[in-house]
Biopython code that builds the backbone (N, CA, C, O; Angstrom):
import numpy as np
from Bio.PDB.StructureBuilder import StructureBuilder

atoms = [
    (1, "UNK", "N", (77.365, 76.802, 93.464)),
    (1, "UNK", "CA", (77.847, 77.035, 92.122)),
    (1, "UNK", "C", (76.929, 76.329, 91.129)),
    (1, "UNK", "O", (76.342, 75.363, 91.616)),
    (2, "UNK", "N", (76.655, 76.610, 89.760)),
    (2, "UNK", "CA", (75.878, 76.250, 89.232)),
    (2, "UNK", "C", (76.637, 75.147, 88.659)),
    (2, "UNK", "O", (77.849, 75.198, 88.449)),
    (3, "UNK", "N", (75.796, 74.028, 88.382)),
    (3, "UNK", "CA", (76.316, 72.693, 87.636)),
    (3, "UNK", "C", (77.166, 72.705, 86.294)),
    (3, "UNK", "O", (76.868, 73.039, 85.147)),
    (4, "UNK", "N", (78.461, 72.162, 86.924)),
    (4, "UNK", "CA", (79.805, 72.137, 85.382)),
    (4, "UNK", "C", (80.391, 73.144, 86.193)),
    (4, "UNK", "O", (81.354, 73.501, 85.514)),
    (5, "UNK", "N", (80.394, 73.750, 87.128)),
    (5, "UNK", "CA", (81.248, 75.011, 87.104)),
    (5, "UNK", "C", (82.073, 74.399, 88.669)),
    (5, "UNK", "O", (81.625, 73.898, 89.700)),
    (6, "UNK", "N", (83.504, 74.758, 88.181)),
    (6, "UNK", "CA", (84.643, 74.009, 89.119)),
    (6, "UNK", "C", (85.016, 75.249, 90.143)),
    (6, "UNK", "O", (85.122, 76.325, 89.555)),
    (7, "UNK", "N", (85.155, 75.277, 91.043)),
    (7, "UNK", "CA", (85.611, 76.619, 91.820)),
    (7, "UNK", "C", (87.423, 76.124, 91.280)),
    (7, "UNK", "O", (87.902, 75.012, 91.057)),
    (8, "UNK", "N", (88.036, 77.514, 91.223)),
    (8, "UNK", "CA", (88.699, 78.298, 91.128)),
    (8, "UNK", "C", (89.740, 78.074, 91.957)),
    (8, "UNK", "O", (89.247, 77.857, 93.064)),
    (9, "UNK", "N", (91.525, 77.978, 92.042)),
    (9, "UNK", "CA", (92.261, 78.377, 93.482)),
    (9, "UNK", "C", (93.354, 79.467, 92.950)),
    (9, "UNK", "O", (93.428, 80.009, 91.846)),
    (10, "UNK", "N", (93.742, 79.533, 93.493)),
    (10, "UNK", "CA", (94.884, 80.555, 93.670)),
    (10, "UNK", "C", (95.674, 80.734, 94.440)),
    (10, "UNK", "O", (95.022, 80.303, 95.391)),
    (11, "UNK", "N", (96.853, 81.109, 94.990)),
    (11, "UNK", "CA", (97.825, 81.351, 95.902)),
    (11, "UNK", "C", (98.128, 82.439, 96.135)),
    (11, "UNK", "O", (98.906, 83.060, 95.410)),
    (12, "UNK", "N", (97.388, 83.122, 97.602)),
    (12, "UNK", "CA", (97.431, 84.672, 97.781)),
    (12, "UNK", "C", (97.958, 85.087, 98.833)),
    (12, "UNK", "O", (98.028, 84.216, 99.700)),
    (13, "UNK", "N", (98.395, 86.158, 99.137)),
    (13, "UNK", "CA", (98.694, 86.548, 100.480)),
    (13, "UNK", "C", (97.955, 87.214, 100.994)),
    (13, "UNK", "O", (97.349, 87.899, 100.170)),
    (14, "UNK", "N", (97.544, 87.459, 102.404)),
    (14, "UNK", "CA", (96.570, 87.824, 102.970)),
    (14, "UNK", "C", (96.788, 89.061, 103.792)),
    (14, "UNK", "O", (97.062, 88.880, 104.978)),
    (15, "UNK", "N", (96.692, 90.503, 103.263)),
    (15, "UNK", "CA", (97.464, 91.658, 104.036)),
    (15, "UNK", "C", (96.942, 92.080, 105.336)),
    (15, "UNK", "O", (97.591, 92.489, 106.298)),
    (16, "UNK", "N", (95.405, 91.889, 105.205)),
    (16, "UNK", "CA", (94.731, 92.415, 106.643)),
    (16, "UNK", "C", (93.176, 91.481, 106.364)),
    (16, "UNK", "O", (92.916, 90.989, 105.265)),
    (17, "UNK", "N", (92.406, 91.386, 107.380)),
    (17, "UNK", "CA", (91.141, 91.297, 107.668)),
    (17, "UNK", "C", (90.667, 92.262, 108.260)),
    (17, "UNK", "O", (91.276, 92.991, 109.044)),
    (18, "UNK", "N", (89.154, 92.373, 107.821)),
    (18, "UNK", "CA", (88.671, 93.132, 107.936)),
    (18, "UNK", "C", (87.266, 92.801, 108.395)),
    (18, "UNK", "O", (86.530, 92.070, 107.732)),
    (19, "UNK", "N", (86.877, 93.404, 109.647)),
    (19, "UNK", "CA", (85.301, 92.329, 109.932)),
    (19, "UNK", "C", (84.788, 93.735, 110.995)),
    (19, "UNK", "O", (85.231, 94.383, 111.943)),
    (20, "UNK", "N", (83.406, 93.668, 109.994)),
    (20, "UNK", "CA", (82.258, 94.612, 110.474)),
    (20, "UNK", "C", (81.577, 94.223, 111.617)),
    (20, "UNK", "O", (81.046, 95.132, 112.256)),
    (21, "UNK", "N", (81.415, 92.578, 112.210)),
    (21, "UNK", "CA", (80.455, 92.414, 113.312)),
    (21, "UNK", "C", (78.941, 92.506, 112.934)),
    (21, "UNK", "O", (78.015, 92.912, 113.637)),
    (22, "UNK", "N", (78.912, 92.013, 111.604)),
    (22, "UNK", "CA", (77.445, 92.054, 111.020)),
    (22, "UNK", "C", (78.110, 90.706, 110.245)),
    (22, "UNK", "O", (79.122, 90.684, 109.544)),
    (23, "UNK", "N", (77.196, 89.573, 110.607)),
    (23, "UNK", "CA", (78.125, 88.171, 110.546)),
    (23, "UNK", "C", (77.333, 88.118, 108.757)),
    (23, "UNK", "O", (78.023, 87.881, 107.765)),
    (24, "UNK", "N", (76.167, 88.326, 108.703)),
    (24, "UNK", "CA", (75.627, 88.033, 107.465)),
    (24, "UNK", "C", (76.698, 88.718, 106.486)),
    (24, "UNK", "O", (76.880, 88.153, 105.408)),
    (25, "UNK", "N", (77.510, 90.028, 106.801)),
    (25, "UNK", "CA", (78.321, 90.627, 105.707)),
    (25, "UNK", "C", (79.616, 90.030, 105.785)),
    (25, "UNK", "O", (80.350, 89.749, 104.838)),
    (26, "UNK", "N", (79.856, 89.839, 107.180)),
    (26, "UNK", "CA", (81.198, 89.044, 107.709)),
    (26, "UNK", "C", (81.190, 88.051, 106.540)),
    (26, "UNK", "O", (81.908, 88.476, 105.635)),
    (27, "UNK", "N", (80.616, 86.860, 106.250)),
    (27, "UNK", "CA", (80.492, 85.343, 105.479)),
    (27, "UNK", "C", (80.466, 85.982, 104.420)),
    (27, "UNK", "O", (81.309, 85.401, 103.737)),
    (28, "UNK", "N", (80.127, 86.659, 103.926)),
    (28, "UNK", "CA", (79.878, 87.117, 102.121)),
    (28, "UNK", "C", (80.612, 87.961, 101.368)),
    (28, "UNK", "O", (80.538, 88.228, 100.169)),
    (29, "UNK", "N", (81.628, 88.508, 102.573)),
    (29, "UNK", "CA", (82.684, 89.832, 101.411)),
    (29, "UNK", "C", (83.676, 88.931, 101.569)),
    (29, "UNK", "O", (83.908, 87.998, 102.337)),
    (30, "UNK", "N", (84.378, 89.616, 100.341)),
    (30, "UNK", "CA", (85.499, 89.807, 99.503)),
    (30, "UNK", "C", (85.844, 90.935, 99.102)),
    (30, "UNK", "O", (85.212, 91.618, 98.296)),
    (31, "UNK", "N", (87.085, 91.281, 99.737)),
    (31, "UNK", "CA", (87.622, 92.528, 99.139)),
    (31, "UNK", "C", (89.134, 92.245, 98.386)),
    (31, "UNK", "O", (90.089, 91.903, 99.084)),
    (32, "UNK", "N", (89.244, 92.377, 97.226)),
    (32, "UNK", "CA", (90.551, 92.324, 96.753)),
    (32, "UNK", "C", (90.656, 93.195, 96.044)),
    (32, "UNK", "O", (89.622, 93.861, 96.090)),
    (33, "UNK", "N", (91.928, 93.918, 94.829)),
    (33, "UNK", "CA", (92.570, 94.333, 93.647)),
    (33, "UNK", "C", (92.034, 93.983, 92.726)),
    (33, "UNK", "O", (92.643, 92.993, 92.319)),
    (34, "UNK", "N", (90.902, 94.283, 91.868)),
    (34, "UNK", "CA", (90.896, 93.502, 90.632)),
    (34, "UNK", "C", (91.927, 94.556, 89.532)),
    (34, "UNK", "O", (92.062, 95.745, 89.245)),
    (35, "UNK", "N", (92.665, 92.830, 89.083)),
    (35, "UNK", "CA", (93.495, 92.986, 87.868)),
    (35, "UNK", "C", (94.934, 93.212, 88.826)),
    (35, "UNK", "O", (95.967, 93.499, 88.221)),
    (36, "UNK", "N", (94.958, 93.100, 90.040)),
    (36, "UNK", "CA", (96.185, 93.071, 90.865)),
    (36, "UNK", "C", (96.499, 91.326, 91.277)),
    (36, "UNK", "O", (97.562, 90.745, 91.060)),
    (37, "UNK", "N", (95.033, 90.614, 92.034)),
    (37, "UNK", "CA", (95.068, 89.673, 92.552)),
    (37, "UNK", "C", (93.945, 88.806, 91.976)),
    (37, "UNK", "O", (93.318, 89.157, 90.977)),
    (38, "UNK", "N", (93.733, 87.793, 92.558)),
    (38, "UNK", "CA", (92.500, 86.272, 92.241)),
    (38, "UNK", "C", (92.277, 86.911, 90.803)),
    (38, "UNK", "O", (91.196, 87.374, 90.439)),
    (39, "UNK", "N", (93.093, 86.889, 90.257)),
    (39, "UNK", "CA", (92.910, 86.704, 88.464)),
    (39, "UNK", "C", (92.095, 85.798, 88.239)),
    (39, "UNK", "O", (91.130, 86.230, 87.608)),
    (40, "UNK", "N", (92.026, 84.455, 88.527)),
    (40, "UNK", "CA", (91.175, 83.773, 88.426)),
    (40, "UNK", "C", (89.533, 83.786, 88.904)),
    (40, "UNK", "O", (88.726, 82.951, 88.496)),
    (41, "UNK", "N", (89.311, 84.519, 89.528)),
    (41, "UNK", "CA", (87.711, 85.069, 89.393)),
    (41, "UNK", "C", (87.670, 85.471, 88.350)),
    (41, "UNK", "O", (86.607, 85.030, 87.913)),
    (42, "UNK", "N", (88.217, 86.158, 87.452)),
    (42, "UNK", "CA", (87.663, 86.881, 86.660)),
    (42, "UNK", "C", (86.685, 86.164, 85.718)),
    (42, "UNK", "O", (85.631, 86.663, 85.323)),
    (43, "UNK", "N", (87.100, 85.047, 85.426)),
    (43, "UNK", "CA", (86.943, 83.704, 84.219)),
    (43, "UNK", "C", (85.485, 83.203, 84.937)),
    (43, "UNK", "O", (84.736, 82.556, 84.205)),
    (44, "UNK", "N", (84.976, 83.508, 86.548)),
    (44, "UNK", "CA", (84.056, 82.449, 87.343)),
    (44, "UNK", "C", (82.518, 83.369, 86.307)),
    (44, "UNK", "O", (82.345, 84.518, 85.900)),
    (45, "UNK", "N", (81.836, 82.288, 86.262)),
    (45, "UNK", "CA", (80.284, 82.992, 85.266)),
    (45, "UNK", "C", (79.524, 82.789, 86.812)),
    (45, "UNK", "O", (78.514, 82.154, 86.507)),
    (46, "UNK", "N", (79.491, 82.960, 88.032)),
    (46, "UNK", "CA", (78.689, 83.122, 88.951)),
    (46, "UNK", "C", (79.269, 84.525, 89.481)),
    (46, "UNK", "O", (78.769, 84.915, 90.536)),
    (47, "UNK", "N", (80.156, 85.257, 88.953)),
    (47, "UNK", "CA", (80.618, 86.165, 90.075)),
    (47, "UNK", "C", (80.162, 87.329, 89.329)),
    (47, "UNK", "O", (80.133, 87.470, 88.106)),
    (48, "UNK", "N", (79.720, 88.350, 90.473)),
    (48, "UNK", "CA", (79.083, 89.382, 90.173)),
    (48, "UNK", "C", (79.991, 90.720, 90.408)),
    (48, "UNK", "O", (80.930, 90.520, 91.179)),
    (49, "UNK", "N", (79.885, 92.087, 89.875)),
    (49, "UNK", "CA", (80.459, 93.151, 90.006)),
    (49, "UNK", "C", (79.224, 94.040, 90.691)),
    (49, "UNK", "O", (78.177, 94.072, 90.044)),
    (50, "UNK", "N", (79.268, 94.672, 91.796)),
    (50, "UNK", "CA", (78.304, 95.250, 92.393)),
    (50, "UNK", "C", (78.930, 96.044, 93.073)),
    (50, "UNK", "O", (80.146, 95.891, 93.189)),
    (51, "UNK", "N", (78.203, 97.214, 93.771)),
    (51, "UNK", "CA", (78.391, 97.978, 94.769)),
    (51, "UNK", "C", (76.870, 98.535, 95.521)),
    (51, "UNK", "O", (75.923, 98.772, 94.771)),
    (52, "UNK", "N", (76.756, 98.669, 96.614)),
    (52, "UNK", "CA", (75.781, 99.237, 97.269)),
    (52, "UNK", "C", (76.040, 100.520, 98.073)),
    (52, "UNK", "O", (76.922, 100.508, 98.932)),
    (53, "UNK", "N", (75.138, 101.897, 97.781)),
    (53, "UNK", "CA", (75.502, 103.116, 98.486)),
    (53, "UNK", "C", (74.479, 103.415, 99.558)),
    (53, "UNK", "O", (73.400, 103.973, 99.358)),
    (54, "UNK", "N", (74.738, 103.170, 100.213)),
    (54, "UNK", "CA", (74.023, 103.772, 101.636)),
    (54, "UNK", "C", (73.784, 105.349, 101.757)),
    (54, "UNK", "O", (74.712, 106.023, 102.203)),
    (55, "UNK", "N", (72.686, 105.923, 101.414)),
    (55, "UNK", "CA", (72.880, 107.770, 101.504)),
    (55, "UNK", "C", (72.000, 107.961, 103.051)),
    (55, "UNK", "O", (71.021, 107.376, 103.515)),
    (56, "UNK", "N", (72.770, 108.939, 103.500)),
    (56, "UNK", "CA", (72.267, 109.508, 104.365)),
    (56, "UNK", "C", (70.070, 109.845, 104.068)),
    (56, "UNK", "O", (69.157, 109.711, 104.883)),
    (57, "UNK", "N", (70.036, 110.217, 102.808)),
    (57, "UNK", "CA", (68.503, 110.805, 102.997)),
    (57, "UNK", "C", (68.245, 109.528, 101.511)),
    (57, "UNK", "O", (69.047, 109.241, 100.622)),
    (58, "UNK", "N", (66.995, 109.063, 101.716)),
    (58, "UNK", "CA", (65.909, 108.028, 100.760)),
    (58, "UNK", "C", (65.645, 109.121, 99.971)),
    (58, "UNK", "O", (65.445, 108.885, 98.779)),
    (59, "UNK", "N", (65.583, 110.515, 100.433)),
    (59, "UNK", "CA", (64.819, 110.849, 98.898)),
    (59, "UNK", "C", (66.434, 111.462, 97.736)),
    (59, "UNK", "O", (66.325, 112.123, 96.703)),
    (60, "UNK", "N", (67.552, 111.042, 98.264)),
    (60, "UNK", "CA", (68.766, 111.543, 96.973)),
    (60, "UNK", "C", (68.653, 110.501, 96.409)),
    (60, "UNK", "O", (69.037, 110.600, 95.243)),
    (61, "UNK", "N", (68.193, 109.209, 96.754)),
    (61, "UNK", "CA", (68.316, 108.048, 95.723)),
    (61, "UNK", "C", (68.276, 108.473, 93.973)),
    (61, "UNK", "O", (69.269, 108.360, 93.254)),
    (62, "UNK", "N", (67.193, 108.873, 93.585)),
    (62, "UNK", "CA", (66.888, 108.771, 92.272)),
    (62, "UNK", "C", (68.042, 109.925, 91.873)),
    (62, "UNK", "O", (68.794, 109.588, 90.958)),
    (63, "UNK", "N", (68.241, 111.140, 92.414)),
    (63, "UNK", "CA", (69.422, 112.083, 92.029)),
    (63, "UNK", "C", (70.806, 111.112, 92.138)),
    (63, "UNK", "O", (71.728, 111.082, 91.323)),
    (64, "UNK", "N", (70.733, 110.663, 92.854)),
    (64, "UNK", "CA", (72.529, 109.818, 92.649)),
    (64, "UNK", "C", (71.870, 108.815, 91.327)),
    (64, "UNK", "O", (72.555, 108.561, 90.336)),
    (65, "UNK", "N", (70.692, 108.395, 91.465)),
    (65, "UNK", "CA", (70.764, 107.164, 90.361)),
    (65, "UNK", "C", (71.173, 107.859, 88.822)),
    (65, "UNK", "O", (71.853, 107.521, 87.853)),
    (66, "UNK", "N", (70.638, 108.604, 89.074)),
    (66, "UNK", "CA", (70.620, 109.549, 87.130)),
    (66, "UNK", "C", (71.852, 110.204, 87.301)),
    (66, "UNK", "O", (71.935, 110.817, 86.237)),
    (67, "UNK", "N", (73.156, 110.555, 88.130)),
    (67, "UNK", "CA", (74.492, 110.841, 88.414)),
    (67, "UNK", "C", (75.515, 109.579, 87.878)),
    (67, "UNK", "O", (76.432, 109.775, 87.081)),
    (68, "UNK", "N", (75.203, 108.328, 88.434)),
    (68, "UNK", "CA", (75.284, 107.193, 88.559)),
    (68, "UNK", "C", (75.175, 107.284, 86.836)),
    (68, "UNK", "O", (76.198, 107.653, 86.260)),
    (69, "UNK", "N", (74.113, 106.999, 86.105)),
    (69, "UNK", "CA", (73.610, 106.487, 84.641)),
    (69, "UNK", "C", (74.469, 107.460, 83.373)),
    (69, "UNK", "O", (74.724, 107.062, 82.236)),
    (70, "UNK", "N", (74.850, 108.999, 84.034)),
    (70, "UNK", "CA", (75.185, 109.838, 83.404)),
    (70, "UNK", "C", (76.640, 109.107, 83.048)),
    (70, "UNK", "O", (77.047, 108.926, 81.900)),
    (71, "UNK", "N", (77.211, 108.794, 84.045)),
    (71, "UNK", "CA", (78.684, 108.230, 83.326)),
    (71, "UNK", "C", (78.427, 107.314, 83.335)),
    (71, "UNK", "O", (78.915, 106.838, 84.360)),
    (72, "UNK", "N", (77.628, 106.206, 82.546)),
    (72, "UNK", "CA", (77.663, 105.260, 82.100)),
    (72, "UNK", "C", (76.377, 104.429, 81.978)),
    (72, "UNK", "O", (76.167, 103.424, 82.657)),
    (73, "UNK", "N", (75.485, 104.954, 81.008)),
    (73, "UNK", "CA", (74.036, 104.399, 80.543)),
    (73, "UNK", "C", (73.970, 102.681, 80.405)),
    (73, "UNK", "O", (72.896, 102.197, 80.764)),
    (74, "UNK", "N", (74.960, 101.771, 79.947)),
    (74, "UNK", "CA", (75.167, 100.813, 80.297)),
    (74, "UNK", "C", (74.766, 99.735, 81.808)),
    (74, "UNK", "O", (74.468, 98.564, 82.046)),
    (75, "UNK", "N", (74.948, 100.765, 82.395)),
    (75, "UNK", "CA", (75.212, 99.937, 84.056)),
    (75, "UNK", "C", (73.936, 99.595, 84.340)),
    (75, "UNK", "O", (72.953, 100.198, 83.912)),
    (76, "UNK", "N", (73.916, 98.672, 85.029)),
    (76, "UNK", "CA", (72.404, 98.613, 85.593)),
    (76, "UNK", "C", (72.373, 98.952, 86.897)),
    (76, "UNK", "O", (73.309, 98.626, 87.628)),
    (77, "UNK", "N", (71.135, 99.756, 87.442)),
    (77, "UNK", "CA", (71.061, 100.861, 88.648)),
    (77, "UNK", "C", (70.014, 100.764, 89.069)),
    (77, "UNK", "O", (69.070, 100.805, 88.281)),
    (78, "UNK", "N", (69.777, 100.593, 90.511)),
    (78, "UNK", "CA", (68.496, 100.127, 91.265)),
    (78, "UNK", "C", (68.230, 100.624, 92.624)),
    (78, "UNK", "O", (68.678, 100.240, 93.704)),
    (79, "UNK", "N", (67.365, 101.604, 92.317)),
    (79, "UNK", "CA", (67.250, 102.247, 94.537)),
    (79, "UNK", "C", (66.167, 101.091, 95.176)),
    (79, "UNK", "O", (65.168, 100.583, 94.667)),
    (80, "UNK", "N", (66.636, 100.947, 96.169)),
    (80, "UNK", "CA", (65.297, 100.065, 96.852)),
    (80, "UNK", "C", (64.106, 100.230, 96.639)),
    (80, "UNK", "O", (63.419, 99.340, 97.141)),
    (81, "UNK", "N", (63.365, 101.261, 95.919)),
    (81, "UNK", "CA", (62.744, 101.969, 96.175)),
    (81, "UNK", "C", (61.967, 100.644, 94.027)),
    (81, "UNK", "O", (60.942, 100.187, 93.522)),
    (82, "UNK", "N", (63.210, 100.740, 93.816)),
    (82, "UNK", "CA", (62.918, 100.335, 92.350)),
    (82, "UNK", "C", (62.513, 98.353, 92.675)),
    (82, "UNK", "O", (61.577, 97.744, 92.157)),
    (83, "UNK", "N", (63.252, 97.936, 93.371)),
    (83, "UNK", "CA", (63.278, 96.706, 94.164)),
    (83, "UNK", "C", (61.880, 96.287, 94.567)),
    (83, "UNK", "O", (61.223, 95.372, 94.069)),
    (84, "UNK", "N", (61.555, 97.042, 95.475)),
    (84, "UNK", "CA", (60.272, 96.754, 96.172)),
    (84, "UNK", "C", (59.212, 97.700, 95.664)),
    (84, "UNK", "O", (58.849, 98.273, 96.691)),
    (85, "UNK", "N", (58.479, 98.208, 94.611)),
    (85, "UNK", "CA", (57.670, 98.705, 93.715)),
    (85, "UNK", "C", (56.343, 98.019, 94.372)),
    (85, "UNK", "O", (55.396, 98.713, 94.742)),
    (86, "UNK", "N", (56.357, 96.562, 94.487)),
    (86, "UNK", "CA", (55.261, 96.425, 94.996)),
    (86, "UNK", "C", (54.622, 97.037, 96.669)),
    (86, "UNK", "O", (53.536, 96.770, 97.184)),
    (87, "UNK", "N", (55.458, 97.693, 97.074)),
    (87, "UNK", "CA", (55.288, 98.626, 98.264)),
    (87, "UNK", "C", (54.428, 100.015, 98.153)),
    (87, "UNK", "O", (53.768, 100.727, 98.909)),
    (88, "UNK", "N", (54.787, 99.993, 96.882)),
    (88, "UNK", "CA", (54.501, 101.416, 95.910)),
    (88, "UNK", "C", (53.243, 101.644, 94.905)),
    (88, "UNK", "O", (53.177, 102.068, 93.751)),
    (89, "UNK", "N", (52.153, 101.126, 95.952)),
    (89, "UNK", "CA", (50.742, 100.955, 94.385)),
    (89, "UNK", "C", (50.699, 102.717, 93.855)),
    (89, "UNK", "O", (50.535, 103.773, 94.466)),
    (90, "UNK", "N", (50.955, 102.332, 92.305)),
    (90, "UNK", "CA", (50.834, 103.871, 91.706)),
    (90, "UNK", "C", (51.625, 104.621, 91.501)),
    (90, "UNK", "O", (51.451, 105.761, 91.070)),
    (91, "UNK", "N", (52.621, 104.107, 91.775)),
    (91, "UNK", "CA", (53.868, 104.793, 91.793)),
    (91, "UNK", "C", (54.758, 104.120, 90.502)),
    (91, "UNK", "O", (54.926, 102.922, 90.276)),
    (92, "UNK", "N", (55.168, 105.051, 89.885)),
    (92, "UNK", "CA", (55.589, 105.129, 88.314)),
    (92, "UNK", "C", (57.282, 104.385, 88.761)),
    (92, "UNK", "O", (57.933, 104.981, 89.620)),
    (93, "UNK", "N", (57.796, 103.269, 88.203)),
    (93, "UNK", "CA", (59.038, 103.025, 88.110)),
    (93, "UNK", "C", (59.828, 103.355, 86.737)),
    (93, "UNK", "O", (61.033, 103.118, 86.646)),
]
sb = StructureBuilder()
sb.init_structure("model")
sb.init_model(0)
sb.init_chain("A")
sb.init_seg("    ")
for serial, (resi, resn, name, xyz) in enumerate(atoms, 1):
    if name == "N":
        sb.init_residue(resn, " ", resi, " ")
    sb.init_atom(name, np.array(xyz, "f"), 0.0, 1.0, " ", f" {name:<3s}", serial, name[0])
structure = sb.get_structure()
């Protein structure tokens, strides 16, 4: 956590677990309700709103990305492809 910043508690109930067997994702999710439950994340300035889409084919990336931007030019949107550019000499981002 970044310095000054107090973690957070809450009192929750716990309906199910859920574990993929990929320990790096195992340690790092959180799945809850937002605006149902841990109200108190909401207030944390380290916590992030994200999602990651896995597509079957690398080349729909940029078609879902501009799908993606269409409802909502705001968001910020990134194919791996935008990530690792330096993979890519010449290639227009």
């Amino acid at each position: 956590m970044p310095p000054g910043e107090v973690p957070r508690f809450e009192r929750v109930v716990v309906k199910s677990l859920l574990t993929t067997n990929v320990a790096d994702l195992d340690s790092r999710l959180l799945i809850y309700g937002k605006g149902r439950s841990l109200n108190a994340l909401g207030a944390n300035v380290s916590k992030r709103n994200e999602v990651e889409i896995w597509l079957p084919s690398a080349t729909d990336a940029e078609k879902v990305k501009a799908e993606i931007l269409k409802t909502d030019a705001g968001l910020r949107v990134g194919t791996w492809a935008d990530r690792n550019s330096s993979l890519f000499p010449g290639a227009e981002s």
